[in-house]
PyMOL Python script that loads the backbone (N, CA, C, O; Angstrom):
from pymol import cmd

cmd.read_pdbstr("""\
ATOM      1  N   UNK A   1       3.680 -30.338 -13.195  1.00  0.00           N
ATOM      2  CA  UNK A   1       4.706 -29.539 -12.571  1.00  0.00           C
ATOM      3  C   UNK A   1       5.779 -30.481 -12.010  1.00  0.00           C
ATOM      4  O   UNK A   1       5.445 -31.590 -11.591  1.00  0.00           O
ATOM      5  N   UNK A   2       7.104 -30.060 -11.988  1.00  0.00           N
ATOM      6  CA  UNK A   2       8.238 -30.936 -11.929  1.00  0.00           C
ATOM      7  C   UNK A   2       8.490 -30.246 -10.249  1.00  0.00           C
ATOM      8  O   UNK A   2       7.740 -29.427  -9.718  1.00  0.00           O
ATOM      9  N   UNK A   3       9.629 -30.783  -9.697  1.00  0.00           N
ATOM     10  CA  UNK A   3      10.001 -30.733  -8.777  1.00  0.00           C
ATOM     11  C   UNK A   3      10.641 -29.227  -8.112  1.00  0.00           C
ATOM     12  O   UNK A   3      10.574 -28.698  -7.003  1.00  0.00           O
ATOM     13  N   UNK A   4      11.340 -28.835  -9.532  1.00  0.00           N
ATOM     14  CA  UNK A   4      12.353 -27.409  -9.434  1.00  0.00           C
ATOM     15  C   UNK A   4      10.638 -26.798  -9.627  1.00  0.00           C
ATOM     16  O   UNK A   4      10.313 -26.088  -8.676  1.00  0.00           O
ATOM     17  N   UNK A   5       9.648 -26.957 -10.591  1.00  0.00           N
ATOM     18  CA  UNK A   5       8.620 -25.713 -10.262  1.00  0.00           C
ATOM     19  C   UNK A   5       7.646 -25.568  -9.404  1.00  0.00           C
ATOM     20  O   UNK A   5       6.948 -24.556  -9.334  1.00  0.00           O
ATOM     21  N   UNK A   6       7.520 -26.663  -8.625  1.00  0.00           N
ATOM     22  CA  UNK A   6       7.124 -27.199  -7.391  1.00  0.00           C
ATOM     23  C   UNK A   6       7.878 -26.503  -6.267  1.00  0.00           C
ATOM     24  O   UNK A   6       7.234 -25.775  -5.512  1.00  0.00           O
ATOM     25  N   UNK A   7       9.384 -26.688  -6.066  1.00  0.00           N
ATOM     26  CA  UNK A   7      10.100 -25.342  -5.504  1.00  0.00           C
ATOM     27  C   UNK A   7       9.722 -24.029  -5.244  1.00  0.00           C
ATOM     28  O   UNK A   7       9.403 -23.457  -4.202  1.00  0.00           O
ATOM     29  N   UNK A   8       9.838 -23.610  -6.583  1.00  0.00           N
ATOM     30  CA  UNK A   8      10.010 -21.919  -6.972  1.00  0.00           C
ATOM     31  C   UNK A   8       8.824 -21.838  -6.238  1.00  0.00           C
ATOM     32  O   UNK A   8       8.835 -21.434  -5.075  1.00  0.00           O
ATOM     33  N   UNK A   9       7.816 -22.180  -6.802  1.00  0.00           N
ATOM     34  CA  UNK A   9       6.088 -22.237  -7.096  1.00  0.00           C
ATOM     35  C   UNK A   9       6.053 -21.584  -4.978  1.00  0.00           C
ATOM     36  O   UNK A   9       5.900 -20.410  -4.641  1.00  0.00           O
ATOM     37  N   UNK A  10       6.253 -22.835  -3.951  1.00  0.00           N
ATOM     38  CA  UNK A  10       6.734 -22.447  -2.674  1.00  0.00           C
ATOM     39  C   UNK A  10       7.509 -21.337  -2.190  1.00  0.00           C
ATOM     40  O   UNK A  10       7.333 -20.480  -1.324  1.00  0.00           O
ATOM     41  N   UNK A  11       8.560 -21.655  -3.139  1.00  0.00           N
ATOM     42  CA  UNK A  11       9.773 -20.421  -2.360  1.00  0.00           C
ATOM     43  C   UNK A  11       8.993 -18.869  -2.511  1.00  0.00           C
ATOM     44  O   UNK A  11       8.939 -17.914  -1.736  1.00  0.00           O
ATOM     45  N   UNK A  12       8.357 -19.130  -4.049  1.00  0.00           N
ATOM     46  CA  UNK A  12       7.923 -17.603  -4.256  1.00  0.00           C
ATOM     47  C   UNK A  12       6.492 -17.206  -3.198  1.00  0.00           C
ATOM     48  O   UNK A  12       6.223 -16.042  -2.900  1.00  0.00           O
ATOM     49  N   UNK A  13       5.710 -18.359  -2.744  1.00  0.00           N
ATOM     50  CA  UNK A  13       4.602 -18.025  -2.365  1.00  0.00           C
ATOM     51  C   UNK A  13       5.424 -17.431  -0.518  1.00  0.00           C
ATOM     52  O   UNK A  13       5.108 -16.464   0.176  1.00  0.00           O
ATOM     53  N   UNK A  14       6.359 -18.365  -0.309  1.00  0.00           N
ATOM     54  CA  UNK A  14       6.934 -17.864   1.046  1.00  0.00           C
ATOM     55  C   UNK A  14       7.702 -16.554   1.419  1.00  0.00           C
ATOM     56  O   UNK A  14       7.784 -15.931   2.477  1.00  0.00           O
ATOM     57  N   UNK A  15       8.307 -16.332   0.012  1.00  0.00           N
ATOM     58  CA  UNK A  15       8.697 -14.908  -0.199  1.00  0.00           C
ATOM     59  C   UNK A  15       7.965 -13.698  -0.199  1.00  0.00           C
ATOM     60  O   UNK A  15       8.353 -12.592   0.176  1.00  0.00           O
ATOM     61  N   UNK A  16       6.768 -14.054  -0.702  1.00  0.00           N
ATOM     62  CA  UNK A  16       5.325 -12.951  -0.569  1.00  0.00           C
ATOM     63  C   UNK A  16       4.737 -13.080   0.663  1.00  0.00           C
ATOM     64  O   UNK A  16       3.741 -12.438   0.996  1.00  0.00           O
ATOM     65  N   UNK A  17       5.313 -13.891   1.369  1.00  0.00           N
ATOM     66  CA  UNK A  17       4.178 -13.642   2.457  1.00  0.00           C
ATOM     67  C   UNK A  17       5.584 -13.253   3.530  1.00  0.00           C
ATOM     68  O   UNK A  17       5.314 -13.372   4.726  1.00  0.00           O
ATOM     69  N   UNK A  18       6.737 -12.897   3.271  1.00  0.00           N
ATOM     70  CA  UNK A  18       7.432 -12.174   4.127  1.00  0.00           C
ATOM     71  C   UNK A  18       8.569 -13.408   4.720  1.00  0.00           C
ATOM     72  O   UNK A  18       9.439 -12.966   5.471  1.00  0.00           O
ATOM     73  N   UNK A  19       8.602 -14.893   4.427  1.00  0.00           N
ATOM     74  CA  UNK A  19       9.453 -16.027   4.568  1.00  0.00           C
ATOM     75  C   UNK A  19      10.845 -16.003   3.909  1.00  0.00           C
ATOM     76  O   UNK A  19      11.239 -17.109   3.538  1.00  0.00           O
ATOM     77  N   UNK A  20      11.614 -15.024   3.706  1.00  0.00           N
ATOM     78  CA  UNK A  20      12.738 -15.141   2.871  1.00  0.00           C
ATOM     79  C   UNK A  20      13.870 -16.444   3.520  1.00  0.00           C
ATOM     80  O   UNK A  20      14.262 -17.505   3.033  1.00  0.00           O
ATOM     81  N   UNK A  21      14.019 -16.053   4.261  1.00  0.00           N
ATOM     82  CA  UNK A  21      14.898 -17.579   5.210  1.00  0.00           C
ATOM     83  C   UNK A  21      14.546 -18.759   4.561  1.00  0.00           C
ATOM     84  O   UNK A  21      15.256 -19.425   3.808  1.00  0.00           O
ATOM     85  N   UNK A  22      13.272 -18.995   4.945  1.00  0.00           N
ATOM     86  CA  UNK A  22      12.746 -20.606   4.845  1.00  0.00           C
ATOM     87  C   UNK A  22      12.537 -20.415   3.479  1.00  0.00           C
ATOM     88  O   UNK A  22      12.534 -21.587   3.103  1.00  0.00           O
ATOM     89  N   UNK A  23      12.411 -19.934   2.767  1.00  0.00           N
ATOM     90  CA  UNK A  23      12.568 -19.929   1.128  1.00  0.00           C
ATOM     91  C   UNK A  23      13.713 -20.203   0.459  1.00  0.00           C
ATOM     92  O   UNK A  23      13.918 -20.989  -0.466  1.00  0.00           O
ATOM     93  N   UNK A  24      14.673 -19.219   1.224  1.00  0.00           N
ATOM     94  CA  UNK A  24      16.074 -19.755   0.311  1.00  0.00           C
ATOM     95  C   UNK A  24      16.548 -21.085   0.978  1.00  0.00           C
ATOM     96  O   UNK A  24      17.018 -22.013   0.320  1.00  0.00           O
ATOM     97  N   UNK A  25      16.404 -21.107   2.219  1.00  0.00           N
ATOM     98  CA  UNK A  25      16.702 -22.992   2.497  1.00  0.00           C
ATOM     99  C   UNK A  25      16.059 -23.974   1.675  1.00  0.00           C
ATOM    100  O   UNK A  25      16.333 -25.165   1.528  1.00  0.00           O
ATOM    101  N   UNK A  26      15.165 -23.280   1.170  1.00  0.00           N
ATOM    102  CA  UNK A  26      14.199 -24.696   0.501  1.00  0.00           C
ATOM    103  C   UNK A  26      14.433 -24.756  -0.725  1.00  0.00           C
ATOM    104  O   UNK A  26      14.341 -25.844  -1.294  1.00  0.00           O
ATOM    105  N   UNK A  27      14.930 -23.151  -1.694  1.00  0.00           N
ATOM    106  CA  UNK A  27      15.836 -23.270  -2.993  1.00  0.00           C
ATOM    107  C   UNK A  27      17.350 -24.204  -2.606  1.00  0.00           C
ATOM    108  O   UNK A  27      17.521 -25.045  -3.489  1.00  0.00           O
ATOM    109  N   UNK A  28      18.230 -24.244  -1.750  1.00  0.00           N
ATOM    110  CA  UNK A  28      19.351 -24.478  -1.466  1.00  0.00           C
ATOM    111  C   UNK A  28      19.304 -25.905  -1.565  1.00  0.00           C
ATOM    112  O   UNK A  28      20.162 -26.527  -2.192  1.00  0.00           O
ATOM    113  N   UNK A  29      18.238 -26.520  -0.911  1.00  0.00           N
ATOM    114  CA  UNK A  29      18.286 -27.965  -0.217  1.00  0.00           C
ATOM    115  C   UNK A  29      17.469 -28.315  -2.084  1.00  0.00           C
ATOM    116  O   UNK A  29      18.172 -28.830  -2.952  1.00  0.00           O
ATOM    117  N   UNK A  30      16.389 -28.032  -2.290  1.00  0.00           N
ATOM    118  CA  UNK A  30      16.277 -28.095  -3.692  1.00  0.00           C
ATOM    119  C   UNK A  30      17.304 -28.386  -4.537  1.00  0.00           C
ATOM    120  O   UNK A  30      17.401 -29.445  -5.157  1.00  0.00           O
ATOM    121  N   UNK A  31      17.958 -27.615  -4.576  1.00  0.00           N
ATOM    122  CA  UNK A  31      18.907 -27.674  -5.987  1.00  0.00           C
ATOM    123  C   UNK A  31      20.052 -28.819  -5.818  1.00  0.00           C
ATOM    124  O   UNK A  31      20.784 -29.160  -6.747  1.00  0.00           O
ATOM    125  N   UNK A  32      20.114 -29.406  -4.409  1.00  0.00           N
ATOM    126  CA  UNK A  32      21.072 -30.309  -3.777  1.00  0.00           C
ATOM    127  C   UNK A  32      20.758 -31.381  -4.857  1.00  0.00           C
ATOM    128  O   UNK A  32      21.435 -31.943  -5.717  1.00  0.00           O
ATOM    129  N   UNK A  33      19.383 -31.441  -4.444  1.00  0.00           N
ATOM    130  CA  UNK A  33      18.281 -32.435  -4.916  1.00  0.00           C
ATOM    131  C   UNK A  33      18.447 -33.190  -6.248  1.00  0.00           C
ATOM    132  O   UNK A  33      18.676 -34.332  -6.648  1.00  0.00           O
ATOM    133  N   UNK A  34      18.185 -31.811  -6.780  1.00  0.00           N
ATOM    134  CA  UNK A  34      18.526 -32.104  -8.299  1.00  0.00           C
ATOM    135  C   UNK A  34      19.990 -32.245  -8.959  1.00  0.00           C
ATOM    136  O   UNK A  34      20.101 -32.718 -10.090  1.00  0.00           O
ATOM    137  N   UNK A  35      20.958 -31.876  -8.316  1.00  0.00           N
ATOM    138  CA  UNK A  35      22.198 -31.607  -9.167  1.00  0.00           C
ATOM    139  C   UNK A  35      23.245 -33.103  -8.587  1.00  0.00           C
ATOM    140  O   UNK A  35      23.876 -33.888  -9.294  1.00  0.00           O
ATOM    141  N   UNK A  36      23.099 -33.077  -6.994  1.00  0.00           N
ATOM    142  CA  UNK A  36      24.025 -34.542  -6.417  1.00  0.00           C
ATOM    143  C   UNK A  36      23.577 -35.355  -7.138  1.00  0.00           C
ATOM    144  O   UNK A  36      22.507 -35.244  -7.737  1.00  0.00           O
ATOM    145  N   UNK A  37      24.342 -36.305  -7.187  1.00  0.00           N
ATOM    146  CA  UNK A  37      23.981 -37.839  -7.635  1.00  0.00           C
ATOM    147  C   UNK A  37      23.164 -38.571  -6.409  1.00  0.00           C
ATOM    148  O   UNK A  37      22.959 -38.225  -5.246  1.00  0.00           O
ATOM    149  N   UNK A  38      22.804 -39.672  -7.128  1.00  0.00           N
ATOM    150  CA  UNK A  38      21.509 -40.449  -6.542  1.00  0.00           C
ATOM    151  C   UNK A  38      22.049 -41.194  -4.795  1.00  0.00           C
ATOM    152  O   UNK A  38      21.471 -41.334  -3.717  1.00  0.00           O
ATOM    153  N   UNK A  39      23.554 -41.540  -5.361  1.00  0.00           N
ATOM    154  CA  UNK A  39      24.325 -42.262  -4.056  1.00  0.00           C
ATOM    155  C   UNK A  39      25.138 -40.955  -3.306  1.00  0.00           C
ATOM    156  O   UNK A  39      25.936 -41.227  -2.410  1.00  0.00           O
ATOM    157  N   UNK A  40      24.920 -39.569  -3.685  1.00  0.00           N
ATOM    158  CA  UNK A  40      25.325 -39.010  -2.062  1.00  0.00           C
ATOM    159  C   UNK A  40      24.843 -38.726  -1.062  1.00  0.00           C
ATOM    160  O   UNK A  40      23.669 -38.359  -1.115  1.00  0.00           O
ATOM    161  N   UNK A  41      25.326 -38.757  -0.118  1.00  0.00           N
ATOM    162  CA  UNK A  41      24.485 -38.903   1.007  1.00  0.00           C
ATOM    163  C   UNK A  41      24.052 -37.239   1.610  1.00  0.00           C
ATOM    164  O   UNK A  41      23.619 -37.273   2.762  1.00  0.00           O
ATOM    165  N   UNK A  42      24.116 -35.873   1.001  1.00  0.00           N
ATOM    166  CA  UNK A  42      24.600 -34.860   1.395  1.00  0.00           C
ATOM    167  C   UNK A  42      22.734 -34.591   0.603  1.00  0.00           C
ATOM    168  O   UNK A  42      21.834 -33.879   1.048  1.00  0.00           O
ATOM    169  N   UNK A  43      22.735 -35.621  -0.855  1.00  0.00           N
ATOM    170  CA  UNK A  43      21.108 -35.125  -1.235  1.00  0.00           C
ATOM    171  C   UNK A  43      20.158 -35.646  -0.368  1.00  0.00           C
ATOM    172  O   UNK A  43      19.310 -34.913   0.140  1.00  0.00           O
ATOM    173  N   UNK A  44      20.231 -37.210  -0.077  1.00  0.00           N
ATOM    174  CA  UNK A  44      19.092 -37.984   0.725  1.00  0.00           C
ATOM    175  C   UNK A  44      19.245 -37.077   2.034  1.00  0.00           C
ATOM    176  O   UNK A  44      18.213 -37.123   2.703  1.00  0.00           O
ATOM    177  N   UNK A  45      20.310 -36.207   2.629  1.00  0.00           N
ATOM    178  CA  UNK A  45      19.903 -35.583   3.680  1.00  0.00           C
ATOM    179  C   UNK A  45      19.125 -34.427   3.380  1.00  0.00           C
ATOM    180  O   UNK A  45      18.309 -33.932   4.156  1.00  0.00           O
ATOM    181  N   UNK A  46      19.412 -33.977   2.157  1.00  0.00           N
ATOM    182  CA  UNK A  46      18.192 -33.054   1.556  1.00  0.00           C
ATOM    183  C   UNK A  46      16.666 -33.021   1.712  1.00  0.00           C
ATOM    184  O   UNK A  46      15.724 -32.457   2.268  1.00  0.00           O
ATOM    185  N   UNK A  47      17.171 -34.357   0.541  1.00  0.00           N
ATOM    186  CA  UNK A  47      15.481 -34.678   0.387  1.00  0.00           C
ATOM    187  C   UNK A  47      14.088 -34.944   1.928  1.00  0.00           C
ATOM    188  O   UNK A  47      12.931 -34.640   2.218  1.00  0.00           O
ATOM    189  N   UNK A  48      15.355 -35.750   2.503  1.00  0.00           N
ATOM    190  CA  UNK A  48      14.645 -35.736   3.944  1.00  0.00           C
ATOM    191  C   UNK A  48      14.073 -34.583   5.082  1.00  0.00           C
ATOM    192  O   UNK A  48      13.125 -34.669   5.861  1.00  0.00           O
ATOM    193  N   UNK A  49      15.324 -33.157   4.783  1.00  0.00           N
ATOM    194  CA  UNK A  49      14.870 -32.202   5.453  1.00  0.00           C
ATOM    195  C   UNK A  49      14.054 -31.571   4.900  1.00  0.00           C
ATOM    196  O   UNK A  49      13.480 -30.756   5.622  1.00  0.00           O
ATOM    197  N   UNK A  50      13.698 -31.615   3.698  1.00  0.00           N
ATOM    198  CA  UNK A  50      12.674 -30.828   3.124  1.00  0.00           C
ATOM    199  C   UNK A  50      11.476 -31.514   3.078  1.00  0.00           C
ATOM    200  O   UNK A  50      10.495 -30.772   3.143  1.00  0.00           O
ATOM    201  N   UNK A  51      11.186 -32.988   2.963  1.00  0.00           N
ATOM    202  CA  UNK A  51      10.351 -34.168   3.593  1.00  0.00           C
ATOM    203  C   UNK A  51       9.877 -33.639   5.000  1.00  0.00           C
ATOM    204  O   UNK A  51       8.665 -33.608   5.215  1.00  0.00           O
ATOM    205  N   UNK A  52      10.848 -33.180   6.065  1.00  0.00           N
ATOM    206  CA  UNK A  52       9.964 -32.939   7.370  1.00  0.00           C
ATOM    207  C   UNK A  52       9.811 -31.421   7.229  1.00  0.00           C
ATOM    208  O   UNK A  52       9.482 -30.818   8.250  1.00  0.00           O
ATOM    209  N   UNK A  53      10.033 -30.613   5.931  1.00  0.00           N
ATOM    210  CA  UNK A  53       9.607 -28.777   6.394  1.00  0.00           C
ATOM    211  C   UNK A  53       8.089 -29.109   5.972  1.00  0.00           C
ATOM    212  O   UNK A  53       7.235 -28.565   6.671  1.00  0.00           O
ATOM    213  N   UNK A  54       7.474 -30.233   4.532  1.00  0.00           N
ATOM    214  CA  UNK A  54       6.266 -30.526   4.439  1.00  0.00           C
ATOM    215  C   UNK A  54       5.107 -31.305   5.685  1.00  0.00           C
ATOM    216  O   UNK A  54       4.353 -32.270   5.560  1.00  0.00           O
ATOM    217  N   UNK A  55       5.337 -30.538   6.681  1.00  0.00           N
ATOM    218  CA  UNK A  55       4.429 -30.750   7.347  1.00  0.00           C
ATOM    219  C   UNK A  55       3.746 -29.891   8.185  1.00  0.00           C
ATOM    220  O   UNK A  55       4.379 -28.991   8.737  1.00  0.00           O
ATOM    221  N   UNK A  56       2.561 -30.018   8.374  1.00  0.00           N
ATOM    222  CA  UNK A  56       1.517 -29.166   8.903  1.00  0.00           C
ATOM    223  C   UNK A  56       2.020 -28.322  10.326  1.00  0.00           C
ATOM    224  O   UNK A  56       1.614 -27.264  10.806  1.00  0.00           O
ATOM    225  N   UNK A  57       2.984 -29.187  10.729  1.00  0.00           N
ATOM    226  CA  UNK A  57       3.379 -28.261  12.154  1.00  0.00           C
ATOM    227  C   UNK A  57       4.856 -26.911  11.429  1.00  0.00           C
ATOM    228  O   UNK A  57       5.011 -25.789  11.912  1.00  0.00           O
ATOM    229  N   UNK A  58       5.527 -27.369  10.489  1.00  0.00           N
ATOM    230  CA  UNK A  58       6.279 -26.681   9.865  1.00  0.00           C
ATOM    231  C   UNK A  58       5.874 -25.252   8.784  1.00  0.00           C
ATOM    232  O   UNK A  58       5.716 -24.062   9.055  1.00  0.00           O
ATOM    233  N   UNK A  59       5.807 -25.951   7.589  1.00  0.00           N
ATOM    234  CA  UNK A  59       5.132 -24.892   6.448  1.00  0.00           C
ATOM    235  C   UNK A  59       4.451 -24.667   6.714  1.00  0.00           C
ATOM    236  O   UNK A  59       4.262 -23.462   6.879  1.00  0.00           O
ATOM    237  N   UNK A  60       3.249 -25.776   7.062  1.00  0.00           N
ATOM    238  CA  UNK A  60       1.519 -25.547   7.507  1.00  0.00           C
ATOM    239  C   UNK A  60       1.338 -24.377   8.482  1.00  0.00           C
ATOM    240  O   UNK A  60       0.378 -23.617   8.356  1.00  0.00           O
ATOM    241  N   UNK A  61       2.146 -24.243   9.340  1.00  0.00           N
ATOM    242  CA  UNK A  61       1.984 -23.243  10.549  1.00  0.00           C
ATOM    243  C   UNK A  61       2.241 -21.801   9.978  1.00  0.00           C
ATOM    244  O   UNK A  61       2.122 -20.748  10.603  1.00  0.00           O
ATOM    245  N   UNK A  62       2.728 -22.010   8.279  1.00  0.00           N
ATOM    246  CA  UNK A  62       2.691 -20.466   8.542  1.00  0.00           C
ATOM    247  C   UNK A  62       1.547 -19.587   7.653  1.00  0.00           C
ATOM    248  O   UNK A  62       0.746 -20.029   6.829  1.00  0.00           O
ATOM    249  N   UNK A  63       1.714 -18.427   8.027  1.00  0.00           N
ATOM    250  CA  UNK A  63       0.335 -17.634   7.504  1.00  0.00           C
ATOM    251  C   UNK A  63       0.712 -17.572   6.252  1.00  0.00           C
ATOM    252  O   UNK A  63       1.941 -17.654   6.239  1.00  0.00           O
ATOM    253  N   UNK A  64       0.241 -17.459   5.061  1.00  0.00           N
ATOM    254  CA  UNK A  64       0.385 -17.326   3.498  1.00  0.00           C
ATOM    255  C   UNK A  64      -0.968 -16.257   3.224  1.00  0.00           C
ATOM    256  O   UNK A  64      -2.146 -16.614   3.207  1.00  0.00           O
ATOM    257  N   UNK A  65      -0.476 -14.920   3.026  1.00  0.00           N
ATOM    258  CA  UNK A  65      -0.891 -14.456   2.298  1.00  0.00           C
ATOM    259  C   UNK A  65      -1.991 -14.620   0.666  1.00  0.00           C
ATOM    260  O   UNK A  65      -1.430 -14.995  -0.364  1.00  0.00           O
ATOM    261  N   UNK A  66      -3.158 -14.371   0.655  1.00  0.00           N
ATOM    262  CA  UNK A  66      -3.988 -14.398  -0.718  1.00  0.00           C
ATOM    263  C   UNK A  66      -4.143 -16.137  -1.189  1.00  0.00           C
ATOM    264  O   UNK A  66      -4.263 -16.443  -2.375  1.00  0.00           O
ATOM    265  N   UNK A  67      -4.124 -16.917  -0.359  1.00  0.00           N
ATOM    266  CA  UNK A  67      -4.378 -18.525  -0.351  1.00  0.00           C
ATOM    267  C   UNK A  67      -4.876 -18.681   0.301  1.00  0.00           C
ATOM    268  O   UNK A  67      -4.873 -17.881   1.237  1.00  0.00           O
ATOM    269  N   UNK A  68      -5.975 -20.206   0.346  1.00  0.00           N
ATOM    270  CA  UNK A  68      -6.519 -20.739   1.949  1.00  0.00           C
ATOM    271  C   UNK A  68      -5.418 -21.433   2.571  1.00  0.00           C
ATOM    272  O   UNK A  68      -4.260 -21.285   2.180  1.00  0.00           O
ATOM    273  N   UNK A  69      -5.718 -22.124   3.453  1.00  0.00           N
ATOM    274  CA  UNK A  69      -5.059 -22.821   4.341  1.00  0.00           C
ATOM    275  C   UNK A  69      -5.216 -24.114   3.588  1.00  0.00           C
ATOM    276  O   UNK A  69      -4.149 -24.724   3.520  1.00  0.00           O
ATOM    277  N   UNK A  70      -6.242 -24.719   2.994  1.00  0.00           N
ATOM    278  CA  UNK A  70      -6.289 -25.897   2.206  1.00  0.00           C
ATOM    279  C   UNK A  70      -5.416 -26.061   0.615  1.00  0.00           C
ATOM    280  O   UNK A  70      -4.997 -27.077   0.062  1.00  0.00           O
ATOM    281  N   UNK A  71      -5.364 -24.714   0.220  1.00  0.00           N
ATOM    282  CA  UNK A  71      -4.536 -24.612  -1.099  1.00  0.00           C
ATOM    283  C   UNK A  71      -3.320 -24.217  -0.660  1.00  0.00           C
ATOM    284  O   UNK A  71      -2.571 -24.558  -1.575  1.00  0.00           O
ATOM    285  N   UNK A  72      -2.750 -23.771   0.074  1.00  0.00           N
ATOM    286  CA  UNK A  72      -1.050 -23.782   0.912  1.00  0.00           C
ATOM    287  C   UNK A  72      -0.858 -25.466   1.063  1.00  0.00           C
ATOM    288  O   UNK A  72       0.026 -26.054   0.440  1.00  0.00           O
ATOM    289  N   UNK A  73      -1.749 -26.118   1.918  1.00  0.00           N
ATOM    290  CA  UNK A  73      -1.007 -27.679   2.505  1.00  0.00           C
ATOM    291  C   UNK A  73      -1.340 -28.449   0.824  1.00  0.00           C
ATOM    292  O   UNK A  73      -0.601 -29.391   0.534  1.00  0.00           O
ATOM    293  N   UNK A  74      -2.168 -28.132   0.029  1.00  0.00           N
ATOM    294  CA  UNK A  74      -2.131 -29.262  -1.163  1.00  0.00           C
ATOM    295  C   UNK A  74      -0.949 -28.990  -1.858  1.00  0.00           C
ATOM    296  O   UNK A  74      -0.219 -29.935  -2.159  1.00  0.00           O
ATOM    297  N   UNK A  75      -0.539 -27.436  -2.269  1.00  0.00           N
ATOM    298  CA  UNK A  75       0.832 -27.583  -2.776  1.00  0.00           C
ATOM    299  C   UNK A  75       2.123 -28.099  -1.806  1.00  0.00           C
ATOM    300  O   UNK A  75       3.297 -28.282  -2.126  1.00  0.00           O
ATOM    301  N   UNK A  76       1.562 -28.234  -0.717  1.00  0.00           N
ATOM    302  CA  UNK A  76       2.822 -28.367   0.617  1.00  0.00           C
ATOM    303  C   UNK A  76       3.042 -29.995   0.007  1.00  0.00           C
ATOM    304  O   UNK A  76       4.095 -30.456  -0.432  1.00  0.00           O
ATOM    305  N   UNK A  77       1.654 -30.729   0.131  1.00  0.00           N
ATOM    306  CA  UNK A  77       1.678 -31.957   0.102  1.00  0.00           C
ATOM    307  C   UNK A  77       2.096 -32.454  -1.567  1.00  0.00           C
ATOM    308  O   UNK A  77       2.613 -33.554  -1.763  1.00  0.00           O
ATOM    309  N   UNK A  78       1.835 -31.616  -2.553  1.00  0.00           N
ATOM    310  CA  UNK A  78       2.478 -32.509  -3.498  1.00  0.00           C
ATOM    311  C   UNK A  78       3.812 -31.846  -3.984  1.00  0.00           C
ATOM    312  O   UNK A  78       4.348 -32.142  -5.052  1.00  0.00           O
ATOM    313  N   UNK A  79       4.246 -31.015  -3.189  1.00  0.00           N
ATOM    314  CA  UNK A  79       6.148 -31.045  -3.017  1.00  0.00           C
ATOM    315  C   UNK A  79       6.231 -32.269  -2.539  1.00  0.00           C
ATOM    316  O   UNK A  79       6.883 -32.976  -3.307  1.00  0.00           O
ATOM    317  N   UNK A  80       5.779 -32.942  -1.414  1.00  0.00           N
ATOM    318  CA  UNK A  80       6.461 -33.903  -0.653  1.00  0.00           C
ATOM    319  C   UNK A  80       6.430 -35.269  -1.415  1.00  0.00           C
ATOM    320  O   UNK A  80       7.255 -36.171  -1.265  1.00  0.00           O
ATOM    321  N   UNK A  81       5.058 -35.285  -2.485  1.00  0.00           N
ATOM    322  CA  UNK A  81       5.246 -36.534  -2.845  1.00  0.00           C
ATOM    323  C   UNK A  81       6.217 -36.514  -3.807  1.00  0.00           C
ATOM    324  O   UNK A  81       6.624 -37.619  -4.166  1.00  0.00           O
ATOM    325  N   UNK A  82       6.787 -35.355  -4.415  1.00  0.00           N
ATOM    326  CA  UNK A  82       7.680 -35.440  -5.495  1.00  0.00           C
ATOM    327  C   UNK A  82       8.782 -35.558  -5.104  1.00  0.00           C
ATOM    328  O   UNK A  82       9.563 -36.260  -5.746  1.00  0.00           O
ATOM    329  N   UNK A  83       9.167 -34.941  -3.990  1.00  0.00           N
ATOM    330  CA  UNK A  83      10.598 -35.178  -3.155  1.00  0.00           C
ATOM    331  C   UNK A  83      10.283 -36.957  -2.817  1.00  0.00           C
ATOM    332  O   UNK A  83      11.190 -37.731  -3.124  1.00  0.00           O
ATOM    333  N   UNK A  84       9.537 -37.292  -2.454  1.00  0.00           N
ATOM    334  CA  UNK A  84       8.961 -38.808  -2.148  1.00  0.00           C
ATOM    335  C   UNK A  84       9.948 -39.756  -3.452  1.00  0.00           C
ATOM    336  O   UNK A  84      10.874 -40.566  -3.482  1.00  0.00           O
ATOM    337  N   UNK A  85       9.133 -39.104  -4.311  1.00  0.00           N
ATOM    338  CA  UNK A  85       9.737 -40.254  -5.676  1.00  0.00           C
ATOM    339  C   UNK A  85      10.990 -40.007  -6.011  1.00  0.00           C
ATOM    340  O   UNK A  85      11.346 -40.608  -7.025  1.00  0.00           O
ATOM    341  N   UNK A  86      11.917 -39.218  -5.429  1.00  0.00           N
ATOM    342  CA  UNK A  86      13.260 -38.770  -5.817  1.00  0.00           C
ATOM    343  C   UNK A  86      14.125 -39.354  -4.621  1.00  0.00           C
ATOM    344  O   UNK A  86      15.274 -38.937  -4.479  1.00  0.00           O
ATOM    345  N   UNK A  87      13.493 -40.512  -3.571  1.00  0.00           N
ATOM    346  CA  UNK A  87      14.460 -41.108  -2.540  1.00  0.00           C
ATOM    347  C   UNK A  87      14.966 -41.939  -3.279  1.00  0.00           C
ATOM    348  O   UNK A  87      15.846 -42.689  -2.855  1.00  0.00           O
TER     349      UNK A  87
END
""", "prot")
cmd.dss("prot")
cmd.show_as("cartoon", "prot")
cmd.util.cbc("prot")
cmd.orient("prot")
């Protein structure tokens, strides 16, 4: 799974569980991601805010519907490493 389906894959699970806000911020800052070039500074502020929504006090905190709590933070955590390899 690539980064954009690593996205969706989130946005849609946050959308089902009633997250529309923090979903479309995370499509928005996403697509920054992918489309800026490597030297603007408008993506690395991207990549970074979506770097701190992957964390347990952020995404982690919220309830997700028809998942555990351990299969929510593993997809949480390998968004982050993929945003990771895209600094």
């Amino acid at each position: 799974m690539n980064l954009k389906e690593s996205s969706e894959k989130i946005c849609n699970i946050l959308t089902s569980s009633s997250y529309i806000d923090e979903a479309m911020e995370i499509n928005i800052l996403t697509d920054k991601v992918l489309t800026l070039g490597k030297d603007d500074n408008e993506r690395a502020l991207s990549i970074e805010g979506l770097i701190s929504r992957c964390h347990p006090k952020w995404l982690g905190d919220y309830y997700i519907n028809n998942i555990t709590y351990k299969e929510w933070t593993d997809i949480i955590t390998d968004f982050k490493k993929k945003l990771i390899e895209k600094r």
